[in-house]
Biopython code that builds the backbone (N, CA, C, O; Angstrom):
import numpy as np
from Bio.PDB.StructureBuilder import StructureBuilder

atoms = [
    (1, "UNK", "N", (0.830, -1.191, 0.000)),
    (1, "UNK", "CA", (0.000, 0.000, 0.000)),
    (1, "UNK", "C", (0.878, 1.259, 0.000)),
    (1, "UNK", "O", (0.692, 2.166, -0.811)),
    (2, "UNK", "N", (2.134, 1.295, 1.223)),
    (2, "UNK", "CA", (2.894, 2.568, 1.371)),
    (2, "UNK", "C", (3.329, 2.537, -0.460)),
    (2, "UNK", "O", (3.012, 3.452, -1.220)),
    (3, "UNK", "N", (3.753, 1.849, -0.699)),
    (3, "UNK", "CA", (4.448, 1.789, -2.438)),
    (3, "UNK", "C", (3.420, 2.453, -3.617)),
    (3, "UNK", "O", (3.598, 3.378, -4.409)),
    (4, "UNK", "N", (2.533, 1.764, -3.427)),
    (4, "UNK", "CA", (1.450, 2.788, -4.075)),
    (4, "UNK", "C", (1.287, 4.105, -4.030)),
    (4, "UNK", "O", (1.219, 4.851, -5.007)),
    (5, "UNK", "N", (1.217, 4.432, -2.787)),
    (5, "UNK", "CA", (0.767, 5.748, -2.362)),
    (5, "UNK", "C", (2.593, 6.697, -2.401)),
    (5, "UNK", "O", (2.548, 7.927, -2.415)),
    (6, "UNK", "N", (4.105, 5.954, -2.416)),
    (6, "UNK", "CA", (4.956, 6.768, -3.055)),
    (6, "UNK", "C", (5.194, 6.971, -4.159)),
    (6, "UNK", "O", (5.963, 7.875, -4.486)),
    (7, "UNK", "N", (4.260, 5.739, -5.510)),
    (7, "UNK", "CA", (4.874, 6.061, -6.734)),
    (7, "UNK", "C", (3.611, 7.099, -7.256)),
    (7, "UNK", "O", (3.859, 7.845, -8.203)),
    (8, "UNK", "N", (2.203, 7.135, -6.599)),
    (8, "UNK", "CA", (1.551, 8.327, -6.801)),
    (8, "UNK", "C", (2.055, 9.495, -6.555)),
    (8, "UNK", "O", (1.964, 10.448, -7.329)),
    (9, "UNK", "N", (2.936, 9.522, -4.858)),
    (9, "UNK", "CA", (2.928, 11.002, -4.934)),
    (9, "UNK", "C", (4.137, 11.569, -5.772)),
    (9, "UNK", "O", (4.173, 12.764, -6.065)),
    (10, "UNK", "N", (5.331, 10.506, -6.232)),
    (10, "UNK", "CA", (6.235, 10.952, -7.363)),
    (10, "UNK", "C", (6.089, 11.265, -8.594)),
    (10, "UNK", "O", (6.861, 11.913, -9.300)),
    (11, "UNK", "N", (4.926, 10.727, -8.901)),
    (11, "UNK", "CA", (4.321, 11.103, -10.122)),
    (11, "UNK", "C", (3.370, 12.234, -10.026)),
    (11, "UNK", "O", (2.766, 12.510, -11.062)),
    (12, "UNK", "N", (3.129, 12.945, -8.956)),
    (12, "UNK", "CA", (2.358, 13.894, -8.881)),
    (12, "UNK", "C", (3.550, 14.914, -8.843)),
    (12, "UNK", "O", (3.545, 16.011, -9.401)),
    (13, "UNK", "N", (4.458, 14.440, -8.180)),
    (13, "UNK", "CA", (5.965, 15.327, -8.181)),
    (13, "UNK", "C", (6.239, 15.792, -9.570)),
    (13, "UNK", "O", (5.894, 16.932, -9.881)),
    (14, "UNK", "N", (6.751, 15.117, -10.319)),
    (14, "UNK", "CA", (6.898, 14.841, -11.834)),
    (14, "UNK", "C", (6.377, 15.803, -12.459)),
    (14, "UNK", "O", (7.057, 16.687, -12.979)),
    (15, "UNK", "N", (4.522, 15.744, -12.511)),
    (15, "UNK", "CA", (3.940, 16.346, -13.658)),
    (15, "UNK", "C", (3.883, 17.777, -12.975)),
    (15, "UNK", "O", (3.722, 18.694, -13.780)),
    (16, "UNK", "N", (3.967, 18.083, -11.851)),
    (16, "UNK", "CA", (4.024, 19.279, -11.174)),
    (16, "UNK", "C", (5.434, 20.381, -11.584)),
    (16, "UNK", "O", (5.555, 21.605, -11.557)),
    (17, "UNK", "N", (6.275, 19.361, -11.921)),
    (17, "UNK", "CA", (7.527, 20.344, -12.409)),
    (17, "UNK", "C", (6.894, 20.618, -13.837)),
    (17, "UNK", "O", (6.889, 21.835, -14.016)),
    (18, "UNK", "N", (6.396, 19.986, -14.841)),
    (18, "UNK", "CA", (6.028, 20.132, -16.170)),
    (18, "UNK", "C", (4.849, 21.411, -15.913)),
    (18, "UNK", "O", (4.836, 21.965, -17.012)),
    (19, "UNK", "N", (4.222, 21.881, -15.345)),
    (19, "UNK", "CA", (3.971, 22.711, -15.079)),
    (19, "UNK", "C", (4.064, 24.375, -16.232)),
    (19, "UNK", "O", (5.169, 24.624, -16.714)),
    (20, "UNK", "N", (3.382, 24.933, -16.417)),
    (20, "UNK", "CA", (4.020, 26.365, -16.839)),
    (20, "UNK", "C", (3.314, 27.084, -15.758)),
    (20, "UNK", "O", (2.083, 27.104, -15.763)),
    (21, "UNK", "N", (3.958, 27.644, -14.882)),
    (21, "UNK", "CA", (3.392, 28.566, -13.717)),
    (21, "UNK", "C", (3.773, 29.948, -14.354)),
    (21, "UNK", "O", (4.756, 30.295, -15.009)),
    (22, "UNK", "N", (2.473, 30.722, -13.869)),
    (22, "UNK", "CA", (2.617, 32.345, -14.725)),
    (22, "UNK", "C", (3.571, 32.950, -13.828)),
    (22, "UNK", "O", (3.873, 32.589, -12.691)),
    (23, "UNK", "N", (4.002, 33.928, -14.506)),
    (23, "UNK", "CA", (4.763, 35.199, -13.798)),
    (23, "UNK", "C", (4.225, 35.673, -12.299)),
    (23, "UNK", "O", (3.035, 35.945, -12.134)),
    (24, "UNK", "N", (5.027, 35.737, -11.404)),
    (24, "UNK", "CA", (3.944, 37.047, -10.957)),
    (24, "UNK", "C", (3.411, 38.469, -11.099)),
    (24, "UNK", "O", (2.692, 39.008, -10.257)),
    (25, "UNK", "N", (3.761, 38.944, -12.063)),
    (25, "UNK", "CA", (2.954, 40.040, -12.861)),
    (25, "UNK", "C", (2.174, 38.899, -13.301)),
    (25, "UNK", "O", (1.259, 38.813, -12.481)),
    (26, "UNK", "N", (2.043, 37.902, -14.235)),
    (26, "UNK", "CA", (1.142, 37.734, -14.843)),
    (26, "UNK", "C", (-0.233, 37.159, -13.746)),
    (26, "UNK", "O", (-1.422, 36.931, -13.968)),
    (27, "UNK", "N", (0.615, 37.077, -12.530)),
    (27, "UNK", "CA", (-0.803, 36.423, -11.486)),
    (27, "UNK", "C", (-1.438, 37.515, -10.603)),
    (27, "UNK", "O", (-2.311, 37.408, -9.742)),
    (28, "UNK", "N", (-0.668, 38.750, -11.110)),
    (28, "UNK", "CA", (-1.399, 39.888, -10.237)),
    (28, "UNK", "C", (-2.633, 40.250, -10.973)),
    (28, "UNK", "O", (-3.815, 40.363, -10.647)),
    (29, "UNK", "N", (-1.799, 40.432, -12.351)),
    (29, "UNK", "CA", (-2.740, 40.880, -13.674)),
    (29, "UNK", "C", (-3.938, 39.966, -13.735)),
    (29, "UNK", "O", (-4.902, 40.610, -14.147)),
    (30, "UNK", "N", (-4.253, 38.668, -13.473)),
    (30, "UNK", "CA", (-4.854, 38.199, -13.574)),
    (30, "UNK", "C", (-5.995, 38.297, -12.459)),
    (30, "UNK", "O", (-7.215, 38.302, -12.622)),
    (31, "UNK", "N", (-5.286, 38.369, -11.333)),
    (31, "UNK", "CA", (-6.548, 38.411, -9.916)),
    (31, "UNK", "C", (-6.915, 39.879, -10.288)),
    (31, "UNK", "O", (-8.133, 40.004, -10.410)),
    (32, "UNK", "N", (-6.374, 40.765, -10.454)),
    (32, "UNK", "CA", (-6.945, 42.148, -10.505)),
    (32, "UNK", "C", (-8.115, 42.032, -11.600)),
    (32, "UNK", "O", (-9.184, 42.460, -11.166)),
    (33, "UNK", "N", (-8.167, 41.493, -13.082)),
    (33, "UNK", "CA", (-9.005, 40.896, -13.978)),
    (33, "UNK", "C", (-9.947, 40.397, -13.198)),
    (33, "UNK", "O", (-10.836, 41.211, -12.950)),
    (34, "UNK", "N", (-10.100, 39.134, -12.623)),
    (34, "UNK", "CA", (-11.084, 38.509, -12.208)),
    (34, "UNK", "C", (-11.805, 39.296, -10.799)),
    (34, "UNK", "O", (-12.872, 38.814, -10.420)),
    (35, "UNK", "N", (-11.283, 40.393, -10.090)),
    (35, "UNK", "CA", (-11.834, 40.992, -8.878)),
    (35, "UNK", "C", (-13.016, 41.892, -10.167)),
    (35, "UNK", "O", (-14.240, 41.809, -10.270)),
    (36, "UNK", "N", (-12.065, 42.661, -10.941)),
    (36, "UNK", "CA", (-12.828, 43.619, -11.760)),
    (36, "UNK", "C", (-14.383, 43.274, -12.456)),
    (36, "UNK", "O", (-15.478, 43.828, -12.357)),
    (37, "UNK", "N", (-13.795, 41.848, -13.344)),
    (37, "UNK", "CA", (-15.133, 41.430, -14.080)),
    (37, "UNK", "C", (-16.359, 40.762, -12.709)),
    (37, "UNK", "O", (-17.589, 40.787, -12.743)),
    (38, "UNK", "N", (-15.696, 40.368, -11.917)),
    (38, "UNK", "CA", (-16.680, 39.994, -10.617)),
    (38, "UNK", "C", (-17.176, 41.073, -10.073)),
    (38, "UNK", "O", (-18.369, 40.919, -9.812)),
    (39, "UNK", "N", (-16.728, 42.191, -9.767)),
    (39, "UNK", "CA", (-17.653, 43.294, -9.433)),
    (39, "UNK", "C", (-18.230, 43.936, -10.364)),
    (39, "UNK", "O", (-19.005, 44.746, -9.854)),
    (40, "UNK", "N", (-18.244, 43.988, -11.568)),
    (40, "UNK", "CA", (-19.237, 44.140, -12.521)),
    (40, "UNK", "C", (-19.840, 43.690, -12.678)),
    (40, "UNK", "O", (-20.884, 44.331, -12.794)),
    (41, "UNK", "N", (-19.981, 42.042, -12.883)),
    (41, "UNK", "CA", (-20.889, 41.592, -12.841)),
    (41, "UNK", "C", (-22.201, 41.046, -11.749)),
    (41, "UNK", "O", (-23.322, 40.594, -11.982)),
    (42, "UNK", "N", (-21.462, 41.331, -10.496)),
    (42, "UNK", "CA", (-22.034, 41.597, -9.089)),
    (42, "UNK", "C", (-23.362, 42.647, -9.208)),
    (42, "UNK", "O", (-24.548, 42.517, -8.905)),
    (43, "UNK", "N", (-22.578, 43.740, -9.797)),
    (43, "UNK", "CA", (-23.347, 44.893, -9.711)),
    (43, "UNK", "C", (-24.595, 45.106, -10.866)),
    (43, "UNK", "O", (-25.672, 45.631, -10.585)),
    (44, "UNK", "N", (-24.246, 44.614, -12.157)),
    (44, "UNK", "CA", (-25.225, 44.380, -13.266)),
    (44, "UNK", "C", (-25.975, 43.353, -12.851)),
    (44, "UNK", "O", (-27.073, 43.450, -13.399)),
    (45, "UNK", "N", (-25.894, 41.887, -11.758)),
    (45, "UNK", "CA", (-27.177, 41.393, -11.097)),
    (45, "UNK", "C", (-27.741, 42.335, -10.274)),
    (45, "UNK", "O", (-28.963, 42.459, -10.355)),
    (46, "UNK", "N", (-27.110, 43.063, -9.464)),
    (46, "UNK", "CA", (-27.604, 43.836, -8.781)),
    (46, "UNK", "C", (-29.249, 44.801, -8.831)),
    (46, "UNK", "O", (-30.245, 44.977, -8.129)),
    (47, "UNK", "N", (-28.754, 45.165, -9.988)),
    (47, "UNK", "CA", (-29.034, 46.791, -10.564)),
    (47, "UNK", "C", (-30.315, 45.447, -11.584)),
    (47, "UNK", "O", (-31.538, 45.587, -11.584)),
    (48, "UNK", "N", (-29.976, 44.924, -11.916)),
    (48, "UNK", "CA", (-31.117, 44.286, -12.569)),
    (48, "UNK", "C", (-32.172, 43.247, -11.733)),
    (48, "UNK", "O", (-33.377, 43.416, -11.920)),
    (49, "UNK", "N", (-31.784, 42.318, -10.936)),
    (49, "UNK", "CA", (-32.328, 42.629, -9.798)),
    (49, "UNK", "C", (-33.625, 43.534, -8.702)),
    (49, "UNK", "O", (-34.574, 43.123, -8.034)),
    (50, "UNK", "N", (-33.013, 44.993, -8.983)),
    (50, "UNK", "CA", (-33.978, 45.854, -8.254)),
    (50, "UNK", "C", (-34.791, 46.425, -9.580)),
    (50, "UNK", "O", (-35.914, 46.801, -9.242)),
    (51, "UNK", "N", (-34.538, 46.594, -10.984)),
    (51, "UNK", "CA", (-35.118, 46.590, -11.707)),
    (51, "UNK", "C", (-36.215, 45.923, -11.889)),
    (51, "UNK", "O", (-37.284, 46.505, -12.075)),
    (52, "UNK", "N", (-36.115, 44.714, -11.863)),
    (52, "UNK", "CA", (-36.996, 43.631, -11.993)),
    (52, "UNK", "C", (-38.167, 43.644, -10.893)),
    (52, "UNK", "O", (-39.358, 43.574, -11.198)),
    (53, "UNK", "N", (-37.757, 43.728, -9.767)),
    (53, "UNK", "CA", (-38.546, 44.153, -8.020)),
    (53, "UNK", "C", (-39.054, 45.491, -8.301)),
    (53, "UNK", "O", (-40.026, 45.768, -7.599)),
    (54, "UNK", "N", (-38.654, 46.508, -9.204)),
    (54, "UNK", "CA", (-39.511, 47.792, -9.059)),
    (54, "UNK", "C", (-40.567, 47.512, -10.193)),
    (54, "UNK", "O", (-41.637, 48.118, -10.235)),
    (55, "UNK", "N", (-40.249, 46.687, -10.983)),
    (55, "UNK", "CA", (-41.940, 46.748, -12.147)),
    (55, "UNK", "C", (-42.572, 45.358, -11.435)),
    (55, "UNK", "O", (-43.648, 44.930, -11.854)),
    (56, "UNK", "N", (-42.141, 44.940, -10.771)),
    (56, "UNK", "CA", (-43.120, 43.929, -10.365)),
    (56, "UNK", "C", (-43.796, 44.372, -9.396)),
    (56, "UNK", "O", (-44.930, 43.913, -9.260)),
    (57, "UNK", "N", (-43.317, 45.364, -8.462)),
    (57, "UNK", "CA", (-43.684, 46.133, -7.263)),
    (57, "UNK", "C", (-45.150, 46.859, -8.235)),
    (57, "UNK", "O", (-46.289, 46.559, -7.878)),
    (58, "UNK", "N", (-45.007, 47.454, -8.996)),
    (58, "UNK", "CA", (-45.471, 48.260, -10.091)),
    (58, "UNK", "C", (-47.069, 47.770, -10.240)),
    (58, "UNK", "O", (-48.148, 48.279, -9.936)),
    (59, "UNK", "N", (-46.554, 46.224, -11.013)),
    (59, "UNK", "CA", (-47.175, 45.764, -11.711)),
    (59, "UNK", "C", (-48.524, 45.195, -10.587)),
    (59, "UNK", "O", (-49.712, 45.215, -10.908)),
    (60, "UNK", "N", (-48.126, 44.833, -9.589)),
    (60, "UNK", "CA", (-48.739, 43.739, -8.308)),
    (60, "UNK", "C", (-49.770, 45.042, -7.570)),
    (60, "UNK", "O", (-50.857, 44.916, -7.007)),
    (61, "UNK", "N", (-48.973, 46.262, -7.822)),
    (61, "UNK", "CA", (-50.201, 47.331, -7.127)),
    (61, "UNK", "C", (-51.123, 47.855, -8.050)),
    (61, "UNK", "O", (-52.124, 48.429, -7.622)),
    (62, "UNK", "N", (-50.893, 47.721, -9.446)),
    (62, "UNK", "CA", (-52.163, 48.180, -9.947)),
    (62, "UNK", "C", (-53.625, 47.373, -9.545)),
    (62, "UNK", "O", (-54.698, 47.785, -9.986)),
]
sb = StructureBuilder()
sb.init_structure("model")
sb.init_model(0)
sb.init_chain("A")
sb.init_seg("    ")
for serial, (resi, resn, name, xyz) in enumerate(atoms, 1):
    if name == "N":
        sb.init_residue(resn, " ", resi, " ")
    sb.init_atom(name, np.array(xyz, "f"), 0.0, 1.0, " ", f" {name:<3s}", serial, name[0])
structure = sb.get_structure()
């Protein structure tokens, strides 16, 4: 069993060096990207959202 579980984790060793790991510019650039498009798109559910709740509000009191 231990043999198993060392030629897995050497082979997890292995493909882990094959790897292309980004820059770190390229991993800042990237989280700053994904914070950005996530709060946009946070905010366009948002905003559509209360859109949707004000004509239904609208619609339910006539």
């Amino acid at each position: 069993m231990f043999a198993k579980v060392r030629d897995y984790l050497q082979e997890v060793y292995r493909e882990m060096q094959k790897v292309s790991w980004p820059s770190r510019q390229e991993l800042i650039n990237n989280t700053i990207l994904t914070l950005v498009a996530s709060t946009v798109l946070a905010l366009f559910i948002f905003l559509a959202d209360r859109v949707i709740a004000t004509v239904l509000e609208f619609i339910y009191s006539l």
